[in-house]
C-alpha positions in Angstrom: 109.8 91.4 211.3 108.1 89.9 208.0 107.5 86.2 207.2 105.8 84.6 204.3 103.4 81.7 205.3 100.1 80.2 203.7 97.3 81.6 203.9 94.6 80.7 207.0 91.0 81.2 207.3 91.3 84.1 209.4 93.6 86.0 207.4 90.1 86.7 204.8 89.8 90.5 206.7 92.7 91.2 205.8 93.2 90.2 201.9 90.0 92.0 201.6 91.6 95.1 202.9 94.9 94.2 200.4 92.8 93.7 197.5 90.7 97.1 197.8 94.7 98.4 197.1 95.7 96.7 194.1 93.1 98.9 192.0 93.0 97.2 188.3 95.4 94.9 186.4 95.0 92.4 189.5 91.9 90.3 188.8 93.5 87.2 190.8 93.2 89.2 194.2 89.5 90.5 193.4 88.1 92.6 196.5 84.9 90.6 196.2 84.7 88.4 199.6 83.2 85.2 198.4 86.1 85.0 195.9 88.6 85.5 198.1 87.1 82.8 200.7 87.3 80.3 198.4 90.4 81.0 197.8 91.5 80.9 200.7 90.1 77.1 201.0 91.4 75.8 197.4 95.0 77.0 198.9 94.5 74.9 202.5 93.2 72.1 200.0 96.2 72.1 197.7 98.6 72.3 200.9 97.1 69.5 202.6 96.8 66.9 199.4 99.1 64.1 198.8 102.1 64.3 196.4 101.2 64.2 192.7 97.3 65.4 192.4 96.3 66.6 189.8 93.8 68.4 189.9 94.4 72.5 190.1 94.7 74.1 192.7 96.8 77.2 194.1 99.0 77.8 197.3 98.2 81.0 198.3 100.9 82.9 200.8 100.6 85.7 202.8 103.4 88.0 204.2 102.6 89.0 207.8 103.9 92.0 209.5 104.7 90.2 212.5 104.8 93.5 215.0 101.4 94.6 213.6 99.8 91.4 212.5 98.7 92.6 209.4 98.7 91.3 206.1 101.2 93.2 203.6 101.3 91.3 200.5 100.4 88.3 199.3 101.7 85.9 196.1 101.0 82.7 194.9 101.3 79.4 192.7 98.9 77.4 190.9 98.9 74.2 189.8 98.2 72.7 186.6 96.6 75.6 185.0 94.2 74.5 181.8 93.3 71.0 183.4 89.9 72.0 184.7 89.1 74.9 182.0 91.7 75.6 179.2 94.4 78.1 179.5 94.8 80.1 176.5 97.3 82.5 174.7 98.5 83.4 171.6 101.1 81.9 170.3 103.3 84.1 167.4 104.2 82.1 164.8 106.0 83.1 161.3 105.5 82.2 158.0 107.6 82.9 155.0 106.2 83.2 151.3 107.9 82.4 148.3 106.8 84.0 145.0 108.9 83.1 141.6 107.1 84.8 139.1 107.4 88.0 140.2 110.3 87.1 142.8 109.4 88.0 146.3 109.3 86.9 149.7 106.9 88.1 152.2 107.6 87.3 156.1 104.1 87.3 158.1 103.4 87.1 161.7 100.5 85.1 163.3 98.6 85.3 166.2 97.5 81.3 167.1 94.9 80.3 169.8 96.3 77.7 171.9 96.8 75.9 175.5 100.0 74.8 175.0 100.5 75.4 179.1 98.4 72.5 179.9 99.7 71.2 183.5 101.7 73.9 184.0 102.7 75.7 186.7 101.8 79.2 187.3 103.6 82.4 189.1 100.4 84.7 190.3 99.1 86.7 192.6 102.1 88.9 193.4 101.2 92.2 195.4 102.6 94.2 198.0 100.9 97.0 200.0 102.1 100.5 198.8 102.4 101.3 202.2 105.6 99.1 202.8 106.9 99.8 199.5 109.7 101.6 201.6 110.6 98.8 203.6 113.8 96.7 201.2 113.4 94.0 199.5 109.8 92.2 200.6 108.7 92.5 197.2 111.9 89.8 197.0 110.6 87.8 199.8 106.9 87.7 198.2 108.0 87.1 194.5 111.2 84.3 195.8 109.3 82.2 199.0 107.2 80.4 196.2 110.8 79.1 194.5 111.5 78.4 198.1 108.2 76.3 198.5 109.2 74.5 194.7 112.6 73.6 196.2 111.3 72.1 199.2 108.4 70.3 197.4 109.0 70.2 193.6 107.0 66.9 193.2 104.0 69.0 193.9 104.9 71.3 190.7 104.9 71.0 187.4 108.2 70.9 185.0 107.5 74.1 183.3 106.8 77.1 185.5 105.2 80.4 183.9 104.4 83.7 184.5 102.3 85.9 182.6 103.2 89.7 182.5 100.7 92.8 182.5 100.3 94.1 178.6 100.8 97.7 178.3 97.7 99.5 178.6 97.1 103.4 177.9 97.1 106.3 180.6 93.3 105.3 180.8 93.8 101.8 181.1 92.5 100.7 177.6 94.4 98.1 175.7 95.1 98.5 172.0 95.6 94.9 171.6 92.2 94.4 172.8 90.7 97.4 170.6 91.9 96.0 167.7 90.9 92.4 168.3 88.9 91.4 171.3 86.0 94.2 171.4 85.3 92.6 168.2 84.2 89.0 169.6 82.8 90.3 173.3 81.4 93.5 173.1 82.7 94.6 176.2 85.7 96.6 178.1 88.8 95.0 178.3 88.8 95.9 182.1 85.4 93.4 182.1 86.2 90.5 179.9 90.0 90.5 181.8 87.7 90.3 185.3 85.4 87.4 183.8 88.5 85.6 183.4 90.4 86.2 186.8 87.9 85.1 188.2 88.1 81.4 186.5 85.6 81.7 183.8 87.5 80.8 181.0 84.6 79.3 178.9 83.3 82.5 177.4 86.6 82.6 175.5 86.4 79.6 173.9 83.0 80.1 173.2 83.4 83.4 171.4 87.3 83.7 170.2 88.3 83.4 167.0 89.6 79.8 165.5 92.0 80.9 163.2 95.3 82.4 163.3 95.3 86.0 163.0 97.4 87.8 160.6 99.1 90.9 162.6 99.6 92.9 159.5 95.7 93.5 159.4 95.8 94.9 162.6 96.6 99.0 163.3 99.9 99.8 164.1 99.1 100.5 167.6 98.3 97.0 168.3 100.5 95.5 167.0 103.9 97.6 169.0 102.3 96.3 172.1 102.3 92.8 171.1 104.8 91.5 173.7 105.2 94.5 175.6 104.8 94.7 179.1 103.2 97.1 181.4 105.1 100.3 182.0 104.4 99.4 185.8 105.6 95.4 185.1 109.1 95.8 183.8 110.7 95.9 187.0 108.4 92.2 187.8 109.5 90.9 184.6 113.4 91.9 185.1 113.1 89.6 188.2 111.9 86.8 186.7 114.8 87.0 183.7 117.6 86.6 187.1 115.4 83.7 187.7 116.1 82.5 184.6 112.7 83.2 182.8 112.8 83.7 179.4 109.4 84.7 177.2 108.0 81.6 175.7 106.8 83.3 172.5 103.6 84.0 173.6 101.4 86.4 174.9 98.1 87.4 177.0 95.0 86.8 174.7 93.3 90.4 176.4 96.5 92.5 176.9 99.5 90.9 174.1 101.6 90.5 177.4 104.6 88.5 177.6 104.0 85.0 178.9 107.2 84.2 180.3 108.6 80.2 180.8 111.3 78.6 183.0 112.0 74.8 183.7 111.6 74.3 187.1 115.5 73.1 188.1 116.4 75.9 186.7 115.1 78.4 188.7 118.1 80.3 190.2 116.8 80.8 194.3 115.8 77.4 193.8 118.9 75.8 192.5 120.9 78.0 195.0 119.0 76.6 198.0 120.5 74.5 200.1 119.3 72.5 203.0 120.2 71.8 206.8 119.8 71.8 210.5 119.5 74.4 212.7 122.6 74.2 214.9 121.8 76.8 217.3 120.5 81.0 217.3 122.3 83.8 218.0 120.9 87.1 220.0 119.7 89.9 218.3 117.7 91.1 214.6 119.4 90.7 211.0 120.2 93.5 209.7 120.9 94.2 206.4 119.3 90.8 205.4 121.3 88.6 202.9 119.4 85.3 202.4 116.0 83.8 202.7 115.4 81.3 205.2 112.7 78.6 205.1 111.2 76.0 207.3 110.5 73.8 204.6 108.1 71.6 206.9 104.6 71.4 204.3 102.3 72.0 207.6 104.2 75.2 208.5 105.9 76.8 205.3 107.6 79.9 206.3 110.2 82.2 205.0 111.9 85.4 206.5 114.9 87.6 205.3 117.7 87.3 208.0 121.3 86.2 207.4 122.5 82.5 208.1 125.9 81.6 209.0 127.2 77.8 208.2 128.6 76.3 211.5 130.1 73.0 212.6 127.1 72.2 214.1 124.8 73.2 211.7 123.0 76.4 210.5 122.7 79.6 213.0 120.0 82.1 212.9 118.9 85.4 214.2 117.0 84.3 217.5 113.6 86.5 216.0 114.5 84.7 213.4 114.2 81.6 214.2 111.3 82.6 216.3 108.9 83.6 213.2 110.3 80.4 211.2 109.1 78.4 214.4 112.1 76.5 214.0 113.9 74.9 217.1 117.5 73.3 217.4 117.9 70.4 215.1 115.0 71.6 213.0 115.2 71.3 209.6 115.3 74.7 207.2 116.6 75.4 203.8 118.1 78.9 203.0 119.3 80.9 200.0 120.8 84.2 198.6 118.5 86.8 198.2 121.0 88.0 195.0 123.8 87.1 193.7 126.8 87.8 194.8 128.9 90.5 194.2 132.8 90.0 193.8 134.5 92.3 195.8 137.0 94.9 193.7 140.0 92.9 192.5 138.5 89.4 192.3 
């Protein structure tokens, strides 16, 4: 069976071996172990702070294998991104120009350095092992337990939630957005100045970037059809955070041009359909074909599983394994949701 849960101190072996998997485009799960340690500590941090803080920090969750105790995938949140070191991107703006004399108008895009995601809340950190890409839906139960973990706790998360989307990079993994603009300023790969700033050193971009906006119609045409544009390999990500109810905010990746999508946080779908109760007792067996998510929402032992639930008089009953992996007893409280929607039977 799978469950999601934080992150512990002995778990560093294995996000080590899960990072040496992601190869590039992930520069959140670097395979460099002092990285990942601290890591690993800013996430027990942010689990075990009051209500409120702000400073950032980001939960970090795991999804064991339970039969092989290994580590599978891993995602994450992080909280109030550009508090310590500003969070940038470019927002597009329009402009229209009016000419009498000779009559003309003349529609321009621009490309504006800002941070307007100050105290957000950021989706990150989502990666599964190829080696259970085979295995249904866990890339549902990766990308879905951290709305689980908002539900259960939203006053530890900020109103707006985003998500920032690969940009589409070549068959050799150069981006022509960062061709046409970035080399320009740093004088190094994109693969590089992308690392620099995974790894939380923003300060070289403010340092260097340009101030002003930047007119799109002086860049090459190649740059500017990827301005938006996700990864070929993030489409499928991005689609899931739309049935969340993501939408793109207008702006996009300072390296790549990729989408930087934005939700308010009660209107995140898992979340809103999440509802809470007591375990009323556990019934023998596994869950096949699983239909919900199920949560211990308990802050010292977060953990969420796919099974099915079934609403009883006395409560909520559960798989035995189940309930086993949730560590959840009779009486417990636990939270569960749809995995989708669902889907009206022919005639309804």
């Amino acid at each position: 069976m799978f469950v999601v849960r934080p992150v512990r101190l002995d778990d560093l072996d294995g996000l080590m071996e899960l990072a040496h998997k992601t190869g590039t485009g992930l520069t959140t799960l670097p395979a460099h172990r002092p990285a990942l340690q601290e890591k690993i500590e800013d996430s027990i941090t942010a689990f075990s702070l009051p209500e409120g803080s702000s400073d950032k920090h980001g939960y970090l969750l795991v999804l064991e294998d339970t039969e092989k105790g290994k580590i599978a995938g891993t995602s994450a949140l992080i909280v109030n991104v550009g508090l310590d070191k500003p969070f940038y991107s470019y927002r597009i703006l329009h402009q229209a120009q009016l000419s009498k004399e000779p009559e003309m108008r003349v529609d321009t895009q621009l490309l504006q350095l800002s941070n307007d995601f100050t105290g957000a809340t950021e989706m990150a950190t989502l990666f599964l092992n190829p080696d259970y890409h085979h295995v249904g839906k866990l890339g549902k139960l990766l990308a879905k337990a951290r709305y689980m973990l908002i539900a259960s706790h939203p006053k530890r998360f900020g109103e707006q939630i985003i998500a920032e989307i690969r940009g589409w990079v070549d068959e050799n993994g150069e981006s022509p957005f960062w061709e046409a603009i970035g080399r320009h300023f740093f004088g190094m790969d994109f693969t590089v100045a992308d690392e620099i700033n995974g790894r939380g050193n923003s300060q070289f971009i403010s340092d260097l970037m340009p101030k002003h906006p930047i007119y799109t119609a002086l860049l090459p045409k190649e740059a500017r059809d990827v301005i938006g544009r996700p990864h070929d390999g993030a489409a499928p990500a991005k689609r899931l955070l739309e049935k969340e109810g993501f939408h793109f905010s207008g702006a996009v990746d300072i390296f790549d041009a990729g989408p930087e999508m934005v939700v308010q946080k009660n209107a995140i779908w898992t979340a809103r359909k999440s509802v809470m109760g007591a375990l009323g007792g556990c019934v023998d067996g596994e869950s096949h074909d699983p239909v919900h998510l199920a949560c211990n929402p308990d802050l010292d032992n977060f953990r969420v599983t796919l099974t099915n639930v079934v609403e009883g008089t006395s409560g909520l009953w559960l798989p035995s394994e189940a309930a086993s992996v949730l560590e959840l007893k009779e009486g417990d409280a636990m939270r569960y949701a749809p995995v989708d929607p669902i889907k009206p039977k022919a005639g309804e």
